[in-house]
N, C-alpha and C positions, 0 to 999 in steps of 0.2 A: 672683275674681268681679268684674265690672264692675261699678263704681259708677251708681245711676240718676242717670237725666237727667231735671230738670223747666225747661221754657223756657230750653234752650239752657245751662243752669248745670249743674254736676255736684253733685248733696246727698247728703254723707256719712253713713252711718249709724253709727248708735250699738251697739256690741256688744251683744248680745243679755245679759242678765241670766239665767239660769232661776233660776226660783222653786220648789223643793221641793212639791208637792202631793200629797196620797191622795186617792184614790176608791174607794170601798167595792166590793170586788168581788161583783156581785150572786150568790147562794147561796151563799158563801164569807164567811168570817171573816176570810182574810187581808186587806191592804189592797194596792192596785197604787199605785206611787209615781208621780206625770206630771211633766213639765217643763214651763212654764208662760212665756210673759213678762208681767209685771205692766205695765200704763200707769195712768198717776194723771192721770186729768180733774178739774181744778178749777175752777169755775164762781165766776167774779167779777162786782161788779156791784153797784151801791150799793143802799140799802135801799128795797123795794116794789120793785125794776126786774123781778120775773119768774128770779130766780135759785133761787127754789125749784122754779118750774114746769118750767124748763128739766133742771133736776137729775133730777124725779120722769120728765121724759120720756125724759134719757138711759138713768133704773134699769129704767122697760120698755122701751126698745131693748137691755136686756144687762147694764148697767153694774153694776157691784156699788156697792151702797150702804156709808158706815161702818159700824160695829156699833151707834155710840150715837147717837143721832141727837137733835137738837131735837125734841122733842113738839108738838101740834099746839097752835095758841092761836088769841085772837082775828086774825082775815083772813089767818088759814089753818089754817083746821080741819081739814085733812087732815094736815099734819106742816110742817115748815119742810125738813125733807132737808137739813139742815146740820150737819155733826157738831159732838156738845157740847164737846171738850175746845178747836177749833181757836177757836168762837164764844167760849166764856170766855176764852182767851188775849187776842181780839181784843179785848175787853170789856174787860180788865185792863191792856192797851196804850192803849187810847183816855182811860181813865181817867186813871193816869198819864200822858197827854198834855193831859189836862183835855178831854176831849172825849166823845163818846157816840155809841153807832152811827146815831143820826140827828139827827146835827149837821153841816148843811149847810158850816158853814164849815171853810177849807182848815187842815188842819196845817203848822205853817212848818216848812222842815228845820233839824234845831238841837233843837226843843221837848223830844225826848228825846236824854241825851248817848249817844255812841257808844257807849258800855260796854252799854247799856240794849238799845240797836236791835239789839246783837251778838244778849244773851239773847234777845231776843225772836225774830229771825232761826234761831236754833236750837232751839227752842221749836218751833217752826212746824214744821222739819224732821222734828220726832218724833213732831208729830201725824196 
């Protein structure tokens, strides 16, 4: 199969994953198994930038939302669309870095030692 071309470069793709799925066969009890490819959009962007808004817009174009999600609070009553386990992890990194999700000031690299940034790097992965 030829590889696509975007502006004269050739971009490789990535082998397809399938992802085990059921869908309930309608009038039937059995289930039909689908093959599926999963993509993970993750929506970055420091605090108030509109990264809830953008999220809630991509879940009505299609996207699937986490399971658990941030609950709705003040200046944004409608939800935050940001899953709980990934925000508490971030929460518990910034902490240990002595810092807080709206603290403008830069983290110097170093603040946490390598061993740290490992866990936290695969932490991340699993959420």
């Amino acid at each position: 199969m030829e590889e696509p071309r975007r502006m004269g470069r050739t971009v490789s793709r990535r082998p397809e994953t399938p992802v085990r799925r059921e869908r309930a066969n309608v009038g039937a009890s059995a289930k039909i198994p689908l093959l599926a490819r999963r993509t993970c959009i993750l929506i970055l962007g420091m605090h108030r930038s509109g990264t809830s808004a953008i999220t809630r817009v991509l879940n009505l174009l299609g996207a699937e939302l986490p399971r658990h999600m941030v609950g709705p609070g003040s200046g944004n009553e409608l939800g935050h669309w940001e899953p709980e386990r990934l925000v508490a992890l971030h929460d518990r990194m910034l902490e240990e870095a002595n810092s807080h999700y709206d603290d403008w000031t830069s983290i110097t690299p170093g603040t946490l030692p390598e061993a740290r940034l490992g866990y936290y790097k695969d932490q991340i992965r699993r959420c």
